[in-house]
N, C-alpha and C positions, 0 to 999 in steps of 0.2 A: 925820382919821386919827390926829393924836394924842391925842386922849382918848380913840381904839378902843384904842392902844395901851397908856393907862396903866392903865385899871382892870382889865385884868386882876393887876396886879402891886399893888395895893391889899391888904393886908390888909383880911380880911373878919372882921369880930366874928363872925359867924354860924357862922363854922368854928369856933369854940373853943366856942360855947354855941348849939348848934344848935336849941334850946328858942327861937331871936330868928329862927331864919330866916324865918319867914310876916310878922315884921315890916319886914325889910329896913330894918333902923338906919341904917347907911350911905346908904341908897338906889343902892347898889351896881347892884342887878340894873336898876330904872329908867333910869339912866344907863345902864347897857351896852346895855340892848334900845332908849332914844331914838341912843344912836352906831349900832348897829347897823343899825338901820333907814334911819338918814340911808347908810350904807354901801353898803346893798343896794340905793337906791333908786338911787344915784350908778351902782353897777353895772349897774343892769338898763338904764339909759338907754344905757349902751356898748355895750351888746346888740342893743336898740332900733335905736339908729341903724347899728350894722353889719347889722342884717337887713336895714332899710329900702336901705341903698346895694347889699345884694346882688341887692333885686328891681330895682333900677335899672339896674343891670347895671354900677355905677362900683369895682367890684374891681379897685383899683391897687394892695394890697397884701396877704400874706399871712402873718399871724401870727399866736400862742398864740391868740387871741380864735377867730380864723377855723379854726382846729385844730380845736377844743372845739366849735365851730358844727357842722362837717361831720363829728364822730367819728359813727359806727357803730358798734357793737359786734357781739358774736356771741348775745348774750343772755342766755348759761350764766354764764360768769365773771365778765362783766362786762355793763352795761346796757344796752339797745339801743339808748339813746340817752340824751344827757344832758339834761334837762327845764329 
């Protein structure tokens, strides 16, 4: 979580000479999308295992996670579900 948090606040050469950005000098973007990915993947398994305990039926608690799980939407405004 901390090197997700520090390359964003990196100066990027590519912003000043945007002619270097397909080069990625820094290797800026490679770093954020190897954090990123370690991120998502961390995330998806919290997911994982709260789906799996709700087919189990061991819901002993309910929270943000479990919110986002069971939201509905109306489908106009907002999604009919969160994927």
């Amino acid at each position: 979580m901390t090197r997700l948090m520090e390359w964003p606040g990196q100066p990027n050469i590519a912003d000043f000479f945007p002619f270097l950005r397909w080069l990625d000098p820094q290797g800026l973007r490679r770093n954020a999308e190897r954090d990123l990915g370690k991120a998502l993947e961390i995330a998806s398994r919290f997911v994982k295992e709260r789906v799996e305990e709700k087919k189990r039926g061991n819901e002993k608690r309910k929270d943000f996670l479990d919110v986002l799980l069971e939201f509905e939407g109306n489908g106009k405004d907002e999604p009919a579900k969160f994927s």
